[in-house]
C-alpha positions as CSV (number, residue, x, y, z in Angstrom):
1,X,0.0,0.0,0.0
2,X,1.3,3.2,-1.1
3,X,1.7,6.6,1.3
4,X,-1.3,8.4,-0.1
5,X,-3.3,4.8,0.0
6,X,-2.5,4.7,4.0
7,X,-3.6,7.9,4.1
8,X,-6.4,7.6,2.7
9,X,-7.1,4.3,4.9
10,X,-6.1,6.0,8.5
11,X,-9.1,9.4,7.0
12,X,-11.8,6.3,6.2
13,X,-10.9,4.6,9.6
14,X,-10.8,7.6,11.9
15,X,-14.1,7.3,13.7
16,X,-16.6,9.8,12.2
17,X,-17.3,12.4,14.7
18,X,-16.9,15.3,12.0
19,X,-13.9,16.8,13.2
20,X,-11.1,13.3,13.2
21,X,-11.3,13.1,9.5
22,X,-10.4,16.7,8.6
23,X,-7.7,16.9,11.5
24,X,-5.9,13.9,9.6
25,X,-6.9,15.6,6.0
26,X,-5.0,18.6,7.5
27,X,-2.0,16.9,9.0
28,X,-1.8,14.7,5.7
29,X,1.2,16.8,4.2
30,X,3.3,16.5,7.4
31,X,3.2,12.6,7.8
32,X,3.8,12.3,4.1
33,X,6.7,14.4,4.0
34,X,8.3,12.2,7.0
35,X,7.2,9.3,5.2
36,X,8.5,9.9,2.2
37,X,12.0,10.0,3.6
38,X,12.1,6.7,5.3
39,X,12.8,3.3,2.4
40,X,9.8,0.8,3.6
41,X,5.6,1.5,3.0
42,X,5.5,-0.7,6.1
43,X,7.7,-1.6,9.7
44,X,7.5,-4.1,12.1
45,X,6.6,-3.1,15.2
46,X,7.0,-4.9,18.6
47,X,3.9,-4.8,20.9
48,X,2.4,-6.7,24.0
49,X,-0.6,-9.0,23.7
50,X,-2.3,-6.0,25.0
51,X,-1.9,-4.3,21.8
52,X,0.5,-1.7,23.6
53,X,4.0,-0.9,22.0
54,X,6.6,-2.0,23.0
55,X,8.7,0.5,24.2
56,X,12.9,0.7,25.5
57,X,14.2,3.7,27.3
58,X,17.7,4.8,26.5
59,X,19.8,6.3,28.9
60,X,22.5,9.2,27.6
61,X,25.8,7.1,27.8
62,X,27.4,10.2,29.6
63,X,24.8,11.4,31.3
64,X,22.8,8.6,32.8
65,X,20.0,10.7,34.5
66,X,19.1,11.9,30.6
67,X,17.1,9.2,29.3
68,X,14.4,8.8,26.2
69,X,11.6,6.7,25.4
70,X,11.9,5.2,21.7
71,X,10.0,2.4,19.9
72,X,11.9,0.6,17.4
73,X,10.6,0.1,13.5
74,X,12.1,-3.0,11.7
75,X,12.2,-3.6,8.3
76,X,11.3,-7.0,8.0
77,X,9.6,-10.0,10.5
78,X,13.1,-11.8,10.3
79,X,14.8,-8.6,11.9
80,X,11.5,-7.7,14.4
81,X,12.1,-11.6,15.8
82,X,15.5,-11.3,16.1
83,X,15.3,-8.4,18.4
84,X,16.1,-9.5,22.1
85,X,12.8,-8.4,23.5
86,X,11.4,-10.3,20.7
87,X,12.1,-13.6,22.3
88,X,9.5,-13.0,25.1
89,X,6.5,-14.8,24.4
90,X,4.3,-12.1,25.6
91,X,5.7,-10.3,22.4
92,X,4.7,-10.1,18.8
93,X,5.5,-8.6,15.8
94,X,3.1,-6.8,13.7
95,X,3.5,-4.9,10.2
96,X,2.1,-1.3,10.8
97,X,2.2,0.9,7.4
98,X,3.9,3.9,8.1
99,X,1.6,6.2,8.0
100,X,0.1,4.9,10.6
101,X,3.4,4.6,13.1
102,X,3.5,8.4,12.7
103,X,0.3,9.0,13.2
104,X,0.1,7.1,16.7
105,X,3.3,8.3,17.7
106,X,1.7,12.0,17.5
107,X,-0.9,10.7,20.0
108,X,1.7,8.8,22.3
109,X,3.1,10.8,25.0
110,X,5.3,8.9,26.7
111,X,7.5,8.0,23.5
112,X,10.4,10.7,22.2
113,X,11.0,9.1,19.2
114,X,11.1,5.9,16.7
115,X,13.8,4.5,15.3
116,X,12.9,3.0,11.7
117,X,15.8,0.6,10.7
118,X,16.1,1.1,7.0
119,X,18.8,-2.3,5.9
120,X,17.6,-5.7,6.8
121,X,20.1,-7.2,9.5
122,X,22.0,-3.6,10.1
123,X,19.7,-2.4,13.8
124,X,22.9,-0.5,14.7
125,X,22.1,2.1,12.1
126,X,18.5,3.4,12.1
127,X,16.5,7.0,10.8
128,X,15.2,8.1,14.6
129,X,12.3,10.4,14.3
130,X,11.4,12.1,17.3
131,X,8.2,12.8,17.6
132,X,8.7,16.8,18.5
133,X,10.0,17.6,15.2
134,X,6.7,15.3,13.6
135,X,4.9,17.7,15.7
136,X,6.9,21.1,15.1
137,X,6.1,19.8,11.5
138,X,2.6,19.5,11.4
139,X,2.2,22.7,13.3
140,X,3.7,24.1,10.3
141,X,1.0,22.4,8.4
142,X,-1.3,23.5,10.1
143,X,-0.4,27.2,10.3
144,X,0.2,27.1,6.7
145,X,-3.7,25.8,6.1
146,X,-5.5,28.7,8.8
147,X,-2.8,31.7,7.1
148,X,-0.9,32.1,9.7
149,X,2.6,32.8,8.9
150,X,4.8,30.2,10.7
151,X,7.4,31.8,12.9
152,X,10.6,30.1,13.2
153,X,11.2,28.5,16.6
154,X,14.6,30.1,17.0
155,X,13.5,34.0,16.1
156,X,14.9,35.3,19.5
């Protein structure tokens, strides 16, 4: 499934309350343009039999009290599986177009960033995404669609 195909998936699945639709319509541009720079339609994702993520905190190898919260994206089942956390049987791996991964990441708090592994059998070199530039991004967007001039974050 193409990018503008998962787009158009994640507007017809968005529950219909009149307002979802055109809030996805409107960040569209922003997810796209991410998109569009990562190599894979679709990533593996690791997540709990509870449907949640699953999710690794990174501590700052010189600064241990910094730490992030970042989900990983695989490439392909074979590299998903072969993650560590991917032997616990309370773990699976799902394909999750990645449209969609950006999307939810927007929504999830608790997550700085995702790491999208790009070359089968390479996870120690990865495209990280963290998910305050998506969202300096879409604000962009979205100040672009209501006229509003953006202004650039570092003006002072």
């Amino acid at each position: 499934m193409d990018i503008q195909q998962q787009i158009k998936t994640l507007i017809d699945n968005a529950p219909q309350d009149g307002t979802t639709p055109a809030a996805i319509e409107a960040i569209a541009p922003a997810l796209k343009l991410i998109a569009e720079q990562l190599k894979h339609p679709e990533y593996y994702i690791l997540q709990t039999l509870e449907q949640n993520w699953v999710m690794t905190t990174l501590s700052h190898r010189t600064q241990p009290d910094v730490s992030k919260n970042v989900i990983y994206a695989f490439p392909t089942l074979k590299d998903a599986t072969a993650a560590p956390y991917a032997k616990d049987p309370q773990v699976i791996s799902i394909p999750v177009p990645v449209i969609h991964i950006l999307f939810q990441m927007v929504a999830m708090q608790t997550v700085d960033s995702i790491v999208f592994f790009e070359i089968s059998g390479n996870s120690g070199a990865g495209t990280e995404v963290t998910r305050q530039d998506l969202q300096n991004l879409i604000q962009v967007h979205l100040q672009k669609l209501q006229g509003v001039p953006a202004v650039p974050p570092n003006i002072a």
